[in-house]
C-alpha positions in Angstrom: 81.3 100.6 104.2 82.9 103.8 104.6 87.0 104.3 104.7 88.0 107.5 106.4 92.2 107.3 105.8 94.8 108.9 106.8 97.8 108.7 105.8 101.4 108.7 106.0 103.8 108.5 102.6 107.5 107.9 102.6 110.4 106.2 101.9 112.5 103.7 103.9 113.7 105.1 107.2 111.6 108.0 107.2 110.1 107.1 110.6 106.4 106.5 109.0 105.7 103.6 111.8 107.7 105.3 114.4 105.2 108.1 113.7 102.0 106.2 113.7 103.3 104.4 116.8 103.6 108.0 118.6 100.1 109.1 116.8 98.4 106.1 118.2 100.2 104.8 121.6 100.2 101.3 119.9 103.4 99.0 118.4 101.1 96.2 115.9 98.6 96.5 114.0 95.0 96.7 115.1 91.5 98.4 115.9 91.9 101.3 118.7 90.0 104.1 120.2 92.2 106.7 120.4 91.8 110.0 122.3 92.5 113.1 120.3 94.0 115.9 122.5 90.5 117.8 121.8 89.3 114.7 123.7 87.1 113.3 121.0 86.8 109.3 120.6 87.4 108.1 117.6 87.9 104.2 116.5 90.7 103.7 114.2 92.3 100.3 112.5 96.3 101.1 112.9 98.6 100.0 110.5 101.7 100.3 111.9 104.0 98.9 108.9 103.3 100.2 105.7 100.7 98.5 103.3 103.4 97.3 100.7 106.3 96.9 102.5 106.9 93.2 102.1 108.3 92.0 99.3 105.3 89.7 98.7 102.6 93.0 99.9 99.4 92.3 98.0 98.9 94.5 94.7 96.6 97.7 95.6 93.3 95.8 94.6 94.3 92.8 96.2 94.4 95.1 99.0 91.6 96.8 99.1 89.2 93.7 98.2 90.6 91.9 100.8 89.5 95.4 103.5 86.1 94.8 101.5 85.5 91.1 102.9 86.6 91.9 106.3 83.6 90.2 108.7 81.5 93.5 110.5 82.4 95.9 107.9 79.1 96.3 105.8 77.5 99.6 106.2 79.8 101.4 108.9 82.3 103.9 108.7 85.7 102.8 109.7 88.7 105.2 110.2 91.8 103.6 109.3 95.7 105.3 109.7 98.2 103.8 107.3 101.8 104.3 106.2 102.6 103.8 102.4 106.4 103.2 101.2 107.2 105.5 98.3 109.9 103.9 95.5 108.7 100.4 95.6 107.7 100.0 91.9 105.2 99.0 90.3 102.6 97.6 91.0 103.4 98.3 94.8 104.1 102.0 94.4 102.6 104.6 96.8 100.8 106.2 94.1 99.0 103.1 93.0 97.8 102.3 96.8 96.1 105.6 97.1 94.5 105.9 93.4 92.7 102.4 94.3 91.7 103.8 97.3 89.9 106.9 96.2 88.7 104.8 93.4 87.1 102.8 95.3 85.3 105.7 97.4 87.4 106.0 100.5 87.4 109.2 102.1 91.0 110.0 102.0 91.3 112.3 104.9 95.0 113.9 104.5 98.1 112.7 103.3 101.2 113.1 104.9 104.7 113.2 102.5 107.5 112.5 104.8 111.1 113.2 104.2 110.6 115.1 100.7 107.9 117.4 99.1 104.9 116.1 98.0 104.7 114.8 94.4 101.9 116.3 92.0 100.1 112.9 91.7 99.6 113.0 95.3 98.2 116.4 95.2 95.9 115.6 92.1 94.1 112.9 94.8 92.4 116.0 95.5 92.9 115.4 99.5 94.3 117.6 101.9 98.1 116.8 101.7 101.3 118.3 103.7 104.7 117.4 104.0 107.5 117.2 106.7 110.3 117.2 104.9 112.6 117.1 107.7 112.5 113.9 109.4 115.6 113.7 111.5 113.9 115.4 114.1 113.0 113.5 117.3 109.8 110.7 116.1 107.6 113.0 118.8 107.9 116.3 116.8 106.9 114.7 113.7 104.0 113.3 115.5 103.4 116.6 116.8 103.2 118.0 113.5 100.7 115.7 111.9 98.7 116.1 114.7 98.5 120.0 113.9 97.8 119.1 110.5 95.0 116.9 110.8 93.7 118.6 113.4 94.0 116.2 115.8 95.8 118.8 118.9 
């Protein structure tokens, strides 16, 4: 299986699921096709919370084995958007999510630093990356914005 992620990296209240709600028209988690506005199809799993927000979120391998033994996902390609909490700590920092990730050969697509410039490990990922680093715009124009940078207007 093949993870094509995109993602979203912030702090708290720096409207990562209001953003991925306004990206993907949904409000919980789940598999979607979306429409981009260049009116390709694509299937997507949404995460609408961010992967360690809870206080009990899984470690970053605990993670991403558990996305592994998901039933129907040997040999395809699955397109996932994600939010990531920065300033959680380790071992549930952003930094550590994302290292696992391209360790274990997802195809991180872009990453998305809201609320403050991106940080050089991000960068090192090697992935496209941007930031918005003003986030008290309305939800909509941030949404607008990621869509430009991924391409997805």
């Amino acid at each position: 299986m093949t993870y094509h992620v995109w993602t979203l990296i912030g702090r708290q209240n720096t409207r990562k699921g209001s953003t991925i709600r306004a990206l993907s028209g949904i409000d919980r988690d789940k598999d979607v096709e979306i429409m981009l506005c260049s009116k390709q199809q694509i299937r997507i799993r949404v995460r609408v919370s961010s992967v360690n927000e809870k206080l009990d979120a899984p470690t970053a391998d605990d993670w991403i084995r558990d996305l592994e033994q998901q039933p129907g996902n040997s040999g395809i390609r699955r397109n996932m958007l994600i939010a990531v909490r920065l300033g959680r700590g380790q071992p549930h920092e952003a930094e550590t999510y994302l290292q696992a990730m391209a360790a274990a050969g997802y195809d991180l697509q872009s990453i998305v630093i809201l609320g403050e410039p991106t940080p050089d490990w991000a960068k090192a990922l090697g992935a496209p990356f941007s930031d918005i680093q003003d986030v008290s715009v309305p939800t909509n124009e941030i949404a607008r914005q990621v869509r430009t940078m991924w391409g997805w207007d």
